[in-house]
N, C-alpha and C positions, 0 to 999 in steps of 0.2 A: 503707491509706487514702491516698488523694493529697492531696500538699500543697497548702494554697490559696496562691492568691496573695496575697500581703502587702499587707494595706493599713492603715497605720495609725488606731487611733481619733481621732476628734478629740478632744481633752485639754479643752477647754471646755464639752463633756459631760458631764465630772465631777461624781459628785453626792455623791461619799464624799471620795476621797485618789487622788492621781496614780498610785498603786501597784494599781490598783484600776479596773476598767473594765467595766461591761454594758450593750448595747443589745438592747433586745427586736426582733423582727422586725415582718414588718407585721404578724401577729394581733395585736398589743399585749401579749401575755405571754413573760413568764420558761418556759421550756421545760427549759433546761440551767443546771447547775451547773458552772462550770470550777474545780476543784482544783488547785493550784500548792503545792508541799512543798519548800521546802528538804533537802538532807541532806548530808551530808558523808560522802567517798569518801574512803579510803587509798590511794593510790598508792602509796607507798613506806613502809616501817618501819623504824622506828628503834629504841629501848630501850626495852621493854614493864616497865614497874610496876602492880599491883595492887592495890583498895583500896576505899572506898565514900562514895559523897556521899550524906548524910544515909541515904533510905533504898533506894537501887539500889549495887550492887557497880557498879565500875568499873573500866577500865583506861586508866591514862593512857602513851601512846605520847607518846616526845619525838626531835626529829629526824628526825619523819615530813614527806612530801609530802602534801597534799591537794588535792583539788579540790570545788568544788560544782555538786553534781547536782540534778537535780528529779522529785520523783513528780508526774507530769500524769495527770489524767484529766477525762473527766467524766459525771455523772448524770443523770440525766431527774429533773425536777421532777413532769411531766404523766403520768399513767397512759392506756392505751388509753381511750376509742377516742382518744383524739389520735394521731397519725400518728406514727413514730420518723422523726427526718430523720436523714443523713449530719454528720458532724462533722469538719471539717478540722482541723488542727493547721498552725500556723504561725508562725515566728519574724522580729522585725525585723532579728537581726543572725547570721547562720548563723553566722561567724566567732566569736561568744562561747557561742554557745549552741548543739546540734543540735536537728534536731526529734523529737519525741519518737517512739523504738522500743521499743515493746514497753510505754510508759507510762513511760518514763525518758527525761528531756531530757540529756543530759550535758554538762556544761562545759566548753569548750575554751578559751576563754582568759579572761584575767579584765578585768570591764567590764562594762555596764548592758544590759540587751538587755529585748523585748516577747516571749512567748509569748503566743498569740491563737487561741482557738478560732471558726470561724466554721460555723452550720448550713446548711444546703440551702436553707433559705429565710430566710436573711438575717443572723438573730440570729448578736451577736457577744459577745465574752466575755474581756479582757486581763488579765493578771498581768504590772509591769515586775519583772523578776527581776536579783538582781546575784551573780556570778561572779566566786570568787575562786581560782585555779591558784595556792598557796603551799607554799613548801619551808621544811625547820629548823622545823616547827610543833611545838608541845604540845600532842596532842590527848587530851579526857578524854573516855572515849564508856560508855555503859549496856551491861550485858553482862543482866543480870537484877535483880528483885528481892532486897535483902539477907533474908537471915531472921530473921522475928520482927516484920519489919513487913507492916503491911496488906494493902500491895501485894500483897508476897506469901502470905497468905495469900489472899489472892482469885484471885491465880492457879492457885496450888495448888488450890481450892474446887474450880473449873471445870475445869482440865486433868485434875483425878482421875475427875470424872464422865464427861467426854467420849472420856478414849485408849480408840481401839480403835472406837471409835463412825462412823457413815456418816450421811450427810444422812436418812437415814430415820427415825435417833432425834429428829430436832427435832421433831415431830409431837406435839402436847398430847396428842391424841386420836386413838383407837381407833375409836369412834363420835362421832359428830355429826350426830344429826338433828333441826334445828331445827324442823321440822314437829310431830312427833313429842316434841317435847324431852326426846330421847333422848341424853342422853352417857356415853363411858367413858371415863376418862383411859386414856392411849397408856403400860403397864407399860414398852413400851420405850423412853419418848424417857429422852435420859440426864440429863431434872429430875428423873423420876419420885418420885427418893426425897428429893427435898428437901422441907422442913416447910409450907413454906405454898403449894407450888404451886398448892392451893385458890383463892387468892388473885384469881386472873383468872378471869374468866367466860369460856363461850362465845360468848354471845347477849342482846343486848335489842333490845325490840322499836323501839328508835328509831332505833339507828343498826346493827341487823342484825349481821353478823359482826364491821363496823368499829366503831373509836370503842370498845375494849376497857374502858378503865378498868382501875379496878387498885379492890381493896379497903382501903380506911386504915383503918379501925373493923370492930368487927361491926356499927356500922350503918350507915356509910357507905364510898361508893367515891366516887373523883376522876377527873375526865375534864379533857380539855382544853375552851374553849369558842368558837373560834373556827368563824365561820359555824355557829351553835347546835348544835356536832357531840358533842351529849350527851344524856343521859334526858332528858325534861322530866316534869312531875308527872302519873303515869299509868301510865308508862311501866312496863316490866315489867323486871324485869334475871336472869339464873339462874344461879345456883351449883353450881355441884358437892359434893361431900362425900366424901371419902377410898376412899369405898365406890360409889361412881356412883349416890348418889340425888340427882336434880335439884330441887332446891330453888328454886322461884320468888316474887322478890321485886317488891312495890309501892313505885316513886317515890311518897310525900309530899311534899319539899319540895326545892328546889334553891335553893343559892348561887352565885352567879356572883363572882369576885372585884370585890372596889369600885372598883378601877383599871380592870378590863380596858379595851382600847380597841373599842368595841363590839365587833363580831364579828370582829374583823383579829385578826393573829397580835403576839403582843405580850410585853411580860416578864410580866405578870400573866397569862398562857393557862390559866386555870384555872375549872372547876367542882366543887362539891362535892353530892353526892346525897344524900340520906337515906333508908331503905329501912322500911317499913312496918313489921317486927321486928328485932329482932339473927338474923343466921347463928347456926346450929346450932355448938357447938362445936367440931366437927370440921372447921367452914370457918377458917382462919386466912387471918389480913389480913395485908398486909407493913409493918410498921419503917421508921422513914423515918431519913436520914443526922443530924448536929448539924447547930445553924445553921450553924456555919463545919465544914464537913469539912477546909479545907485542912493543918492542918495535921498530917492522917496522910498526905495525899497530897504532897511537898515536890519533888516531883521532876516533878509533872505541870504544866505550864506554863499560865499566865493569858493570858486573852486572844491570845497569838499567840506562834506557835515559839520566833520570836527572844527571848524571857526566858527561855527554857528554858535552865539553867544545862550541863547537859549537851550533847553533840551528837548528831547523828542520826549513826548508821556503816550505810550501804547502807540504807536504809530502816528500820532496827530503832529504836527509840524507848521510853524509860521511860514506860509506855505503863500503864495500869489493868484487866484482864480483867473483862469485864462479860457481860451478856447482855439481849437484847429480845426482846417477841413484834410479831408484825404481823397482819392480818384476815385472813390464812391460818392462823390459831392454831399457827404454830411456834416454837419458842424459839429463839432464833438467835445466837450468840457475838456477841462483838466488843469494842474495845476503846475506853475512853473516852483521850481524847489530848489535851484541854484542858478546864481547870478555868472556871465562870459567869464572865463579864463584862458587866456593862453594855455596849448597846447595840454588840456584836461584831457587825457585817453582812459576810456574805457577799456579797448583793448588796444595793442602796442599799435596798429596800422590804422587806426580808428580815430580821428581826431573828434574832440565835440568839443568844438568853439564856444558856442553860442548858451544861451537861455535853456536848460536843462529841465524837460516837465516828466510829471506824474501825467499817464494820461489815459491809463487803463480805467475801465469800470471792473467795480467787483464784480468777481466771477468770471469775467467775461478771459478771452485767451486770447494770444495774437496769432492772429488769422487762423483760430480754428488750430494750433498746433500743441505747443508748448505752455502749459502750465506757467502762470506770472504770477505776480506779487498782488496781493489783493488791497490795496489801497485803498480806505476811505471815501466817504460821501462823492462820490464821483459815478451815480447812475446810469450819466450820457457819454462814457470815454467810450473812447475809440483805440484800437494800434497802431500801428504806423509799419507799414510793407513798403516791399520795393515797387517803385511807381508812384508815391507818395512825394518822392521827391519835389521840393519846391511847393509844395502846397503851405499856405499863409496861415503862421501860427497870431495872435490878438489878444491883447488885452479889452478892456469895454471902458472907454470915459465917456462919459455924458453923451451916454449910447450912441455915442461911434466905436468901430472897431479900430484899434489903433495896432498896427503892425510890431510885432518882437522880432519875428524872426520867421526864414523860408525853411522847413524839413530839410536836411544833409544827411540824417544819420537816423534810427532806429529813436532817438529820446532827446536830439537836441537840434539846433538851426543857426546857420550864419547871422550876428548879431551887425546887422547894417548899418545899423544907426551910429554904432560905436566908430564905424566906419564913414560919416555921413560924406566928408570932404572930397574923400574919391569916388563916393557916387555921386555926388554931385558935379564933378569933374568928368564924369561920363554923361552923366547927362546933358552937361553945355558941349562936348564932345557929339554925342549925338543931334544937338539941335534940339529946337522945340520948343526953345523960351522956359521950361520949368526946372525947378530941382524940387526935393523935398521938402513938404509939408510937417513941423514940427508941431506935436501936437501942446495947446496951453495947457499947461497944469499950474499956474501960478496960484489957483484958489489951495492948493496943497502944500499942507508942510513939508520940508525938508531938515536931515539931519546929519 
C-alpha cells in the first residue's frame, strides 16, 4: 500500500478527546474503522521469574529493554454494494513511529506521534499514539490462563472443540432452505455437540437470514432494535430441534427497551419477542452471564488497554475465548478483550457499550474489503457487516453456550445481563411465566 501524504487533522474538529480523530468523506458516512493497539515489545531480557496475577499466569522479566509497538489496522463499517476504497496508512513523525508493515507500526524512538488512515475518497481517521524505547524495565506480561479459573475454562471449552478443525466446521448447517423450511444442523461444524446450539434460528421472516437473535426463554428470543431490525408481531421465527424438525413460531408481542434511543444504536440496543407457544424441549435457550461478571474476569480490562494491569508482549493479551454467529449462519471464534463501559466510542456517533472482541482470523479481511489487524491464534474468526446485527455473541461453560452480548456495532454488543432487571421486567411485561436464566459458576473463583 503507498504511503499518503501526511496531513494533519484539524484538532478543533474534535468531538470526543485529542487522542481521538474521524472525518467522514463527502458521502457523509462512517465507512472505516481505524484500530490502534498499544503492546509491548522485549528487546532485550533480563532475569525471568514466574507466577500469576489474580487469574492469568505470568512472567515477570526485570532488566529487560522495551519498546512500544502498534497493532494498526482497519474494517469496513459498510457492506457491498458500497464500493471498497483504498486505505492509506500515514504517520506525523516517521522518526517516533514507522508506518505500519504488515499491520505493525514499530517504535523507534520515544515521543508523541499521529498515525492517520486516509480512504480514496477522502475520509480520514487519527489515533495520537505515545512511544516509549526503555531499558533496566520490570516487565510482568500474560503467558496464559491460570487453572481453575474461568478464563480458562472457556479456553479450554473452545480450543478442545475446535484443534484439528478447518473453516468448513463453522457452518451451523448442512441444509438450509428457507423456501422449503428445510434445515439440518451441520454434524460437522465443531458446536455441533454442545447443548443448546438449538438456541439460534435459521430464519424469520422479518429480517430473513439477518437479525439472528438468540433464544432467552422457551418463549422468547432477544434481538437488537435499532432501525426496527427485529420480528415485529406476525412475524414468523424457526427453530430447529436436535433431530432437524423445523419447528415454526408466531410473534405475539414485542418489547422494545424503555430507554432505547429510538432506532439509533445505543446502550439500551435491545428487543424482546414473544413466541405464540414454548419450544419443544429439545429446543434449549442460552443462559445469560451475572449482573456484574467482572469479577471472574480480573485481568480483562475496562474501558481501555491502558488499565489493563498486565502488558501486551508482541500482540498476545489476557484476552477471554468466545465465539459468534453472523447472517451467514457460521460460528466463528474469537476473543472478547474489553470488559462494558459506559459510553466507550470508537468513533464520536458510534457507541460500543457492550463486551468488546477480537474476532478477525489472520489474514482474513472484513468482507473482502479493507485490510485489518491480524490478530493471533484465531483460525475460525469471522467479521462482522451490516446485517449482522443482533446475531448472539457466547462464552462455553460446561458446554453450554452462555450469551454475552447481541452485535450493535462493527466489534462490540449490548451487554444485557448488566442490564438483567429491565429485561426481566419486559419479560413479565410480556407474559410467559419466564425471565432469565443465570448461568452457575459457583465451581469458579472470583476476585
Amino acid at each position: 500500500m503507498t504511503p499518503a501524504t501526511y496531513a494533519p487533522p484539524n484538532l478543533g474538529d474534535l468531538t470526543t478527546s485529542p487522542t481521538r480523530y474521524h472525518k467522514c468523506g463527502p458521502g457523509g458516512s462512517y465507512t472505516f474503522s481505524l484500530s490502534v493497539e498499544p503492546k509491548t515489545t522485549i528487546t532485550a531480557f533480563g532475569a525471568s521469574s514466574s507466577g500469576t496475577v489474580d487469574d492469568h499466569n505470568v512472567v515477570t522479566e526485570s532488566g529487560a529493554s522495551t519498546r512500544t509497538d502498534f497493532q494498526v489496522g482497519v474494517s469496513r463499517l459498510l457492506p457491498p454494494p458500497v464500493p471498497a476504497k483504498d486505505v492509506a496508512f500515514s504517520v506525523s513523525d516517521e522518526s517516533v513511529v514507522a508506518l505500519p508493515i504488515d499491520g505493525v507500526a514499530v517504535g523507534l524512538s520515544s515521543g508523541e506521534a499521529t498515525i492517520l488512515a486516509r480512504s480514496s475518497d477522502g475520509e480520514v481517521s487519527a489515533r495520537a499514539v505515545s512511544v516509549e524505547i526503555q531499558t533496566g524495565q520490570t516487565v510482568t506480561y500474560a503467558t496464559g490462563p491460570a487453572e481453575g479459573s474461568l478464563n480458562k475454562h472457556c479456553f479450554d471449552q473452545i480450543e478442545s472443540l475446535i484443534a484439528g478443525r478447518g473453516r468448513d466446521s463453522m457452518d451451523l448447517w448442512s441444509v438450509r432452505n428457507n423456501a422449503a423450511s428445510s434445515y439440518a444442523w451441520n454434524g460437522n461444524c465443531w458446536g455441533a455437540s454442545l447443548d443448546n446450539i438449538t438456541c439460534m434460528s435459521p430464519y424469520n421472516t422479518a429480517t430473513g437470514n439477518g437479525g439472528g437473535g438468540v433464544l432467552v426463554t422457551p418463549r422468547h428470543a432477544m434481538f437488537t432494535q435499532h432501525v426496527g431490525y427485529y420480528p415485529k408481531v406476525g412475524s414468523k421465527i424457526r427453530y430447529v430441534t436436535p433431530g432437524n424438525v423445523t419447528e415454526e413460531f408466531t410473534v405475539t408481542a414485542v418489547s422494545v427497551h424503555p430507554n432505547a434511543s429510538g432506532q439509533s444504536i445505543s446502550w439500551w440496543d435491545v428487543a424482546v419477542v414473544k413466541l405464540d407457544r414454548d419450544v419443544p424441549g429439545t429446543v434449549k435457550f442460552a443462559k445469560c452471564l451475572p449482573t456484574d461478571p467482572a469479577p471472574y474476569f480480573p485481568t480483562l480490562p475496562v474501558e481501555d488497554f491502558s488499565v489493563n494491569q498486565l502488558r501486551y508482549l508482541n500482540g498476545r493479551a489476557p484476552w477471554l475465548r468466545a465465539c459468534h454467529t453472523t447472517q451467514n449462519k457460521r460460528l466463528a471464534t474469537a476473543y472478547i478483550r474489553r470488559m462494558p463501559a459506559v459510553n466507550l466510542s470508537e468513533l464520536p456517533d458510534i457507541l460500543h457499550p457492550g463486551f468488546d472482541y477480537v474476532r478477525y482470523a489472520v489474514g482474513q479481511t472484513s468482507s473482502g474489503a479493507y485490510p485489518i489487524s491480524q490478530y493471533p491464534d484465531n483460525p475460525l474468526g469471522d467479521a462482522i457487516a451490516t446485517g449482522d446485527s443482533g446475531a448472539p455473541a457466547f462464552i462455553v461453560v460446561n458446554n453450554e453456550l452462555v450469551l454475552t452480548s447481541l452485535w450493535t456495532s462493527v466489534d462490540s454488543g449490548y451487554p444485557y445481563y448488566a442490564d438483567a432487571t429491565t429485561i426481566n421486567g419486559m419479560l413479565d411485561t410480556l407474559g410467559g411465566g419466564y425471565n432469565l436464566t443465570e448461568v452457575d459458576l459457583s465451581e469458579f473463583p472470583t476476585w
